[in-house]
C-alpha positions as a Markdown table, in Angstrom:
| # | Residue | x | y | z |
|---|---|---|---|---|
| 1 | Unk | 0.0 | 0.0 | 0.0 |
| 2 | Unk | 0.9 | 3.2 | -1.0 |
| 3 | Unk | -0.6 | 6.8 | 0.4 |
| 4 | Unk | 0.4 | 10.0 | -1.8 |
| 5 | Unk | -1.1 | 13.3 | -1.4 |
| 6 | Unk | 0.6 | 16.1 | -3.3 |
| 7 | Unk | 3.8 | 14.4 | -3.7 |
| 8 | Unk | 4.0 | 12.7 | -0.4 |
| 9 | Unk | 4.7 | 9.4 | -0.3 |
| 10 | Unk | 3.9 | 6.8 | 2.8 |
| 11 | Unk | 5.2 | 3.6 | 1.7 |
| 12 | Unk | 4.6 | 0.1 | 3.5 |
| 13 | Unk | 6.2 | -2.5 | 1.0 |
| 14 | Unk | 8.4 | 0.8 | -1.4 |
| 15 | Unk | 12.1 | 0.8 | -1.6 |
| 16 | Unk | 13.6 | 4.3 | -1.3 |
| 17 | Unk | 15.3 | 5.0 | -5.1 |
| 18 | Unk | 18.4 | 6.4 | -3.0 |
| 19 | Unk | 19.8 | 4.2 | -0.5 |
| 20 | Unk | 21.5 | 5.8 | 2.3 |
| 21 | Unk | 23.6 | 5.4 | 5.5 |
| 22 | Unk | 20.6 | 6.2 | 8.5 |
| 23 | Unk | 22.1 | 6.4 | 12.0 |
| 24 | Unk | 19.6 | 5.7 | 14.7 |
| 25 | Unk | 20.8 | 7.2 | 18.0 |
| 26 | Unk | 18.8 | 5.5 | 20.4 |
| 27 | Unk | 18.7 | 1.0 | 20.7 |
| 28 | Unk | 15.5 | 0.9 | 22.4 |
| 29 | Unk | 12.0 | -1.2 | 20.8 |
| 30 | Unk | 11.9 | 1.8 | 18.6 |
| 31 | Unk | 15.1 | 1.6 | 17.3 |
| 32 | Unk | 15.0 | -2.2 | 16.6 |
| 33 | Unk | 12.2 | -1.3 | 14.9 |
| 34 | Unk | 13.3 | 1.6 | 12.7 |
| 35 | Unk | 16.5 | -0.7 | 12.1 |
| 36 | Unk | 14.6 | -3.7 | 10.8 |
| 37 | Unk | 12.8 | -1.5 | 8.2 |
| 38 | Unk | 15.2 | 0.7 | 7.0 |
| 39 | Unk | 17.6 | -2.4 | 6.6 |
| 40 | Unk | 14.4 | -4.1 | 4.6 |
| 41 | Unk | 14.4 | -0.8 | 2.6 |
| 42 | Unk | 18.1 | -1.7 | 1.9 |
| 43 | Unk | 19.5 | 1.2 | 3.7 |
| 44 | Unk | 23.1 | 0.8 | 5.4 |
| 45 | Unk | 22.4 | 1.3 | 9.9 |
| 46 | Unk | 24.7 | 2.6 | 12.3 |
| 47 | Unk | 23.1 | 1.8 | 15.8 |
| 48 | Unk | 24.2 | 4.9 | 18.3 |
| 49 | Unk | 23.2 | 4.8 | 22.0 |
| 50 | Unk | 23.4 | 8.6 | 24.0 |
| 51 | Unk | 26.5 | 8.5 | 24.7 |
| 52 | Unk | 28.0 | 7.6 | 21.6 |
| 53 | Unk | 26.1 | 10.1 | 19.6 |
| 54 | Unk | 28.4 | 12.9 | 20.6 |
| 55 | Unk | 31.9 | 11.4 | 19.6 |
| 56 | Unk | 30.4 | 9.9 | 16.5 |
| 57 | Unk | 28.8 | 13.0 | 14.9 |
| 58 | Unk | 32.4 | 14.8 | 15.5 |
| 59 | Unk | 34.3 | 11.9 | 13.8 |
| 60 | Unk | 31.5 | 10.7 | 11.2 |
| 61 | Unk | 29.2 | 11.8 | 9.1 |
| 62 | Unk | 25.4 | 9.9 | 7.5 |
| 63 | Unk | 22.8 | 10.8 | 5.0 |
| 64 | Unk | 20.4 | 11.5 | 8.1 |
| 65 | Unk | 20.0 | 10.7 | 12.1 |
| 66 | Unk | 16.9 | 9.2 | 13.3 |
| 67 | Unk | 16.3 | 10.3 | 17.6 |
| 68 | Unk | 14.9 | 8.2 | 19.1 |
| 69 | Unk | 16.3 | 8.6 | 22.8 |
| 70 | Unk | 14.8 | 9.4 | 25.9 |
| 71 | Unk | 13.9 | 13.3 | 27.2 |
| 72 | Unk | 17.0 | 13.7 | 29.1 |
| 73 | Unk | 19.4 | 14.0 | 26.1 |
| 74 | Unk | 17.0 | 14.4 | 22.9 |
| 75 | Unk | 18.0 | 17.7 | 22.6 |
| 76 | Unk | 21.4 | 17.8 | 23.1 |
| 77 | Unk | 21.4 | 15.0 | 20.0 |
| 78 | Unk | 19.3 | 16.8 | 18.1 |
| 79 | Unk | 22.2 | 20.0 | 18.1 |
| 80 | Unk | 24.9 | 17.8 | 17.7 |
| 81 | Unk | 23.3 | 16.5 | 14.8 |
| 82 | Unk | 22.4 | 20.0 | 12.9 |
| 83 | Unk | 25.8 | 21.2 | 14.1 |
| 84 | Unk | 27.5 | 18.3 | 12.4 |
| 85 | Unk | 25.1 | 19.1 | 9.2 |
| 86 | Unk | 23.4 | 16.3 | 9.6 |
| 87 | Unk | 19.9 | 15.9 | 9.2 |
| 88 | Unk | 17.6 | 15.2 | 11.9 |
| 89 | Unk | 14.3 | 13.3 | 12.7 |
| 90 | Unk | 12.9 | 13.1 | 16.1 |
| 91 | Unk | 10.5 | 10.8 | 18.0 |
| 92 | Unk | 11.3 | 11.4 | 21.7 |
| 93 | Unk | 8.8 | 12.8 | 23.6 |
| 94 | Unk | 9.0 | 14.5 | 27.1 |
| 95 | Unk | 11.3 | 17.3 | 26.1 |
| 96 | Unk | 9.2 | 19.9 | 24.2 |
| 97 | Unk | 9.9 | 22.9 | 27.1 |
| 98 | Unk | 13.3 | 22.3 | 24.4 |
| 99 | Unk | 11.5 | 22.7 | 21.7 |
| 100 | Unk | 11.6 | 26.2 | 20.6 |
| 101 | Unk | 15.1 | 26.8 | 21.1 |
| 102 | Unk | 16.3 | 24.0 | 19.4 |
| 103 | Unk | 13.9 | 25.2 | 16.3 |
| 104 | Unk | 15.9 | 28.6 | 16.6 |
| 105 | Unk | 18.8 | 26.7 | 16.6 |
| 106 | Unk | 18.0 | 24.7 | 13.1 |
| 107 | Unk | 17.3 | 28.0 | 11.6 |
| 108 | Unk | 20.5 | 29.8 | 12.7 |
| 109 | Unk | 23.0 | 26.7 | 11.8 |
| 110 | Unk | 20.5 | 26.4 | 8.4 |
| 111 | Unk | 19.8 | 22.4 | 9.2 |
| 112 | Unk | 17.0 | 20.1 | 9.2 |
| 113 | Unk | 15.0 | 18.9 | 11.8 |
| 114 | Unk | 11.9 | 17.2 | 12.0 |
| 115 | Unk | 9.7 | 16.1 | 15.0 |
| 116 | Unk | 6.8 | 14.7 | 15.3 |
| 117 | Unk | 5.1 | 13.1 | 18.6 |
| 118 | Unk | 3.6 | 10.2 | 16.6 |
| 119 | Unk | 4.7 | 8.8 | 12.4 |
| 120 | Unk | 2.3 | 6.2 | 12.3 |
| 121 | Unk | -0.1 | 7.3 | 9.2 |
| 122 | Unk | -3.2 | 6.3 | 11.0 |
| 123 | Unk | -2.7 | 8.7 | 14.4 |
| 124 | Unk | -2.1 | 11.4 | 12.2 |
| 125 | Unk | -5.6 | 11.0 | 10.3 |
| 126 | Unk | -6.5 | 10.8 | 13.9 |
| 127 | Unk | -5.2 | 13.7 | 14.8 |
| 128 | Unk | -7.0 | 16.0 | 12.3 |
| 129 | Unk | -10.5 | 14.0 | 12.8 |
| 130 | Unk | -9.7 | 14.8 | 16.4 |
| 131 | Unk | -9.5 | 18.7 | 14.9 |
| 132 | Unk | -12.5 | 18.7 | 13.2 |
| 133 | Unk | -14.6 | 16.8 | 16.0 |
| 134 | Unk | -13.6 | 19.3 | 18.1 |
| 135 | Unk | -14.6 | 22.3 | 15.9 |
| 136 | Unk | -18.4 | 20.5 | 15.6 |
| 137 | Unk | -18.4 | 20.0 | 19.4 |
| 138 | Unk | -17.3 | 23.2 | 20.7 |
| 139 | Unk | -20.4 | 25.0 | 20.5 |
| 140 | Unk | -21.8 | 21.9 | 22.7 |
| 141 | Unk | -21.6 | 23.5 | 26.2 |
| 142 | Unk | -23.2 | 20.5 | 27.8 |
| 143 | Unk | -20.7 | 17.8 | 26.6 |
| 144 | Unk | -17.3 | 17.8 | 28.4 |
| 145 | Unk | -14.1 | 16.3 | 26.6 |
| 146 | Unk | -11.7 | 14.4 | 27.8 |
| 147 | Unk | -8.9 | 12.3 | 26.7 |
| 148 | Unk | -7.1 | 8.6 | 28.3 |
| 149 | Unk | -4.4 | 7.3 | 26.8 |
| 150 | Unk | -2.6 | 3.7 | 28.1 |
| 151 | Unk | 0.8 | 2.8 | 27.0 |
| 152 | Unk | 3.0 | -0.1 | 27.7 |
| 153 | Unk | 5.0 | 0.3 | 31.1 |
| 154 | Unk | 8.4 | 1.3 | 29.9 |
| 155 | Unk | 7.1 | 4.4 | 28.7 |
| 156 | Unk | 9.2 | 7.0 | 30.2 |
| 157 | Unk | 7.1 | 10.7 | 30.1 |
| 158 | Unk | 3.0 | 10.3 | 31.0 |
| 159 | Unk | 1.2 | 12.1 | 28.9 |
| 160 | Unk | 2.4 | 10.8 | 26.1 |
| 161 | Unk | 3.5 | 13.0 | 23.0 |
| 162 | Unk | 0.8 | 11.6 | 21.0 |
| 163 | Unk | -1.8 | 12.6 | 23.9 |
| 164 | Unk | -0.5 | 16.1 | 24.0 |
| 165 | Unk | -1.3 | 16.8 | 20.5 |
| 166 | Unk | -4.5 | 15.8 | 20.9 |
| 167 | Unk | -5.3 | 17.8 | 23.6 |
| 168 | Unk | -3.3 | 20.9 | 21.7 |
| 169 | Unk | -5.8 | 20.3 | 19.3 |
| 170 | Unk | -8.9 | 20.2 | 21.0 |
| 171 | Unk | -7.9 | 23.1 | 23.4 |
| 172 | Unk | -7.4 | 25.8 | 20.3 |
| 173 | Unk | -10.6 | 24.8 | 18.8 |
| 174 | Unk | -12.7 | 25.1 | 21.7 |
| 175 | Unk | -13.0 | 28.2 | 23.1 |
| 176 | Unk | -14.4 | 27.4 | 26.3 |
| 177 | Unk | -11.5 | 25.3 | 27.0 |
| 178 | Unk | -7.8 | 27.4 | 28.3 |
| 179 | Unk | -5.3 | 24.2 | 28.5 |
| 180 | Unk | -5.6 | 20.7 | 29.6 |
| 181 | Unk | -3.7 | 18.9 | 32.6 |
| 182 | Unk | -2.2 | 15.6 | 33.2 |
| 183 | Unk | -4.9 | 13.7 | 35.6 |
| 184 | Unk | -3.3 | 10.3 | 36.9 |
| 185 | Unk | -5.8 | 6.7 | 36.7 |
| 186 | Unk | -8.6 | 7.0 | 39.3 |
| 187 | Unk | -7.1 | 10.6 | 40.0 |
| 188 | Unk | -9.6 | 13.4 | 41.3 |
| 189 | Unk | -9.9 | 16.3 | 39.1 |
| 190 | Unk | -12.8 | 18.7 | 41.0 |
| 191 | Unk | -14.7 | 20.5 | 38.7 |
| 192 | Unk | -14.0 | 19.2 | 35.4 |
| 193 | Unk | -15.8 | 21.1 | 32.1 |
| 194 | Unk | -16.2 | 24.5 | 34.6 |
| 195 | Unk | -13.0 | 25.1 | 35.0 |
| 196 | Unk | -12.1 | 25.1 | 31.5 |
| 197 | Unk | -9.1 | 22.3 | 31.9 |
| 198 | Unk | -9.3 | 19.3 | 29.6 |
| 199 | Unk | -8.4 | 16.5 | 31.4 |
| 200 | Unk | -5.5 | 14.2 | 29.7 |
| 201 | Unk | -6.0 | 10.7 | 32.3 |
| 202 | Unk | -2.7 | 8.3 | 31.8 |
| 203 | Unk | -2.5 | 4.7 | 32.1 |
| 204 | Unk | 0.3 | 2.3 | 31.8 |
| 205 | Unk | 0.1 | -1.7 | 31.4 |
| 206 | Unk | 2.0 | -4.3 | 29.5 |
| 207 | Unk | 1.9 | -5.2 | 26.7 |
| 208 | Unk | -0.1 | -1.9 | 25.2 |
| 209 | Unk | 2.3 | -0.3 | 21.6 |
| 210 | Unk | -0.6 | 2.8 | 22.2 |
| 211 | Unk | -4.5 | 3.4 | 22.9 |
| 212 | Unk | -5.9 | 6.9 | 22.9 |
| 213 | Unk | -9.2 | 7.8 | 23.2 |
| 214 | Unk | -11.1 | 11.3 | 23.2 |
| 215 | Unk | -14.4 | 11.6 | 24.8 |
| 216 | Unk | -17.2 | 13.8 | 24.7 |
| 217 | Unk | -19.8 | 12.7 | 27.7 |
| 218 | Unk | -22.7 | 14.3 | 28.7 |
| 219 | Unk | -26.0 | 12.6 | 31.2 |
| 220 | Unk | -27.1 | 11.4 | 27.9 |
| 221 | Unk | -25.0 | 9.7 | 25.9 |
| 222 | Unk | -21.1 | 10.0 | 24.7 |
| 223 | Unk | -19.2 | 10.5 | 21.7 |
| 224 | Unk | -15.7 | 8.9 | 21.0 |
| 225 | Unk | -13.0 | 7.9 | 19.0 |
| 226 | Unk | -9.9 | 5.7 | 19.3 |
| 227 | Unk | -6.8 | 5.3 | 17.8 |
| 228 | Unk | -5.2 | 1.8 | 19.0 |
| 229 | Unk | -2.0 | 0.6 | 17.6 |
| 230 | Unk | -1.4 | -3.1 | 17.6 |
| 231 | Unk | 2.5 | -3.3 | 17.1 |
| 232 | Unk | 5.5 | -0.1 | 16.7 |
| 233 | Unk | 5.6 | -1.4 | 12.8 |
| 234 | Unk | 3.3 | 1.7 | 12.0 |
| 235 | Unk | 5.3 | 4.2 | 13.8 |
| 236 | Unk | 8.7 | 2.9 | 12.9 |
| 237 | Unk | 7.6 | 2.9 | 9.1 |
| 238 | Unk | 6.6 | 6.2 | 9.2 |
| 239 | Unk | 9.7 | 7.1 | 10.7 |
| 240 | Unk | 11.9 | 5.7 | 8.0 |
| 241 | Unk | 9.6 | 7.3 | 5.4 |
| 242 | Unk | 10.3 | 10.5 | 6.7 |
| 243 | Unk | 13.9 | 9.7 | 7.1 |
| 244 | Unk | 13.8 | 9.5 | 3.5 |
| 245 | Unk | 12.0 | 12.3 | 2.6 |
| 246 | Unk | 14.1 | 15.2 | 4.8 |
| 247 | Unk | 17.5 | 15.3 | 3.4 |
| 248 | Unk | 17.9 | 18.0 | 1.2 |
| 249 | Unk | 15.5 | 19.9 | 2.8 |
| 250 | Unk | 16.6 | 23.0 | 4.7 |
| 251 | Unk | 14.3 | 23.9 | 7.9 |
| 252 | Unk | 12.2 | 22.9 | 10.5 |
| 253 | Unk | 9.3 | 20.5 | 9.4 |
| 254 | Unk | 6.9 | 18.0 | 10.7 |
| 255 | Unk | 4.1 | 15.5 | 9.8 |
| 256 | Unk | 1.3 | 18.2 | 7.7 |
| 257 | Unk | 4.5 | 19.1 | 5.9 |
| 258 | Unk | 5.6 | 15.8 | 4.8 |
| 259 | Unk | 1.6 | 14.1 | 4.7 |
| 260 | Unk | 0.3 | 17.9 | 2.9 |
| 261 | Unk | -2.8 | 17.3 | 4.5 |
């Protein structure tokens, strides 16, 4: 299967026409997930935990780095990697307060970064139903949205990245809304849909790849939708994609540049 949309491609069984050398700076699922499709692709790997990144990117150079760390040191890799004019696609989640310095510093050093909380194809048709359902129910005072998300246990940040930018996109389309906040499982959140707080509720348990769901509930009845993923195949694909897609781009870019939704 192929998805193209104005010159974007999202390929599940395609071979890139260039084959390149992809480090992946980060050896965790993700990575072995990345690895395995970029080597079915026929791409060459080099496999770069944090603290090899630095030495590495001063000694060496590759077609394009692919971040996937933890929150700690994501940005810290991500400069290394524009200063060493290499370019850059991030994954890691948890580090966003980063987020618009390190976009500053792509533009000054003229690299290429790309981030996106989620690659997998079918979140981010998620994400923009999840824009236009919350456009429709804004003006519907009476039902009050909320979001859960459950991810496997060895997820690091709660919310998750994914989560966030669902709630980013519910809170600027609803005008009765001025932010959301992180509500733990069976937490108490007083007041909820007066105080004009979306709540973002977090769950962890084995062996969940990713499950979110945004609600709208009222005494009548509730509207949702869900996005579950059933391995990291989708997300690691996308990743690759992308991988493919960025070099020779200059700039910071994400996922509506590279889908043209």
């Amino acid at each position: 299967m192929i998805f193209q949309e104005q010159g974007a491609v999202w390929p599940s069984q395609l071979l890139s026409n260039k084959l390149m050398r992809i480090a992946i700076i980060g050896y965790g699922k993700m990575g072995k997930a990345i690895e395995a499709i970029a080597l079915e692709r026929g791409h060459e790997i080099i496999i770069l935990n944090g603290s090899e990144a630095p030495d590495f990117l001063q000694k060496n150079t590759a077609d394009v780095a692919v971040e996937f760390t933890g929150p700690e040191i994501a940005a810290e890799n991500i400069k290394r990697c524009i200063s060493a004019g290499i370019p850059v696609v991030c994954g890691t989640t948890g580090w966003l307060a980063e987020k618009n310095s390190i976009e500053e510093f792509c533009k000054t050093h003229q690299g290429s970064f790309f981030y996106a909380s989620n690659f997998s194809l079918g979140v981010n048709l998620f994400f923009r139903l999840n824009t236009i359902l919350a456009r429709m129910m804004a003006g519907n005072e009476h039902y009050k949205p909320s979001i859960t998300e459950i991810h496997h246990t060895q997820k690091k940040d709660a919310p998750s990245g994914t989560a966030i930018t669902l709630a980013e996109g519910i809170v600027s389309n609803n005008p009765r809304l001025t932010g959301w906040a992180a509500v733990p499982l069976n937490g108490h959140f007083p007041e909820h849909g007066q105080t004009g707080i979306l709540q973002v509720i977090s769950e962890r348990a084995d062996p969940f790849p990713g499950k979110h769901t945004v609600r709208y509930s009222c005494e009548e009845d509730e509207i949702s939708i869900t996005h579950e993923a059933f391995s990291r195949k989708g997300f690691a694909a996308g990743a690759v994609a992308v991988a493919e897609w960025l070099p020779g781009r200059t700039g910071v870019f994400g996922m509506d540049d590279f889908l043209k939704f």
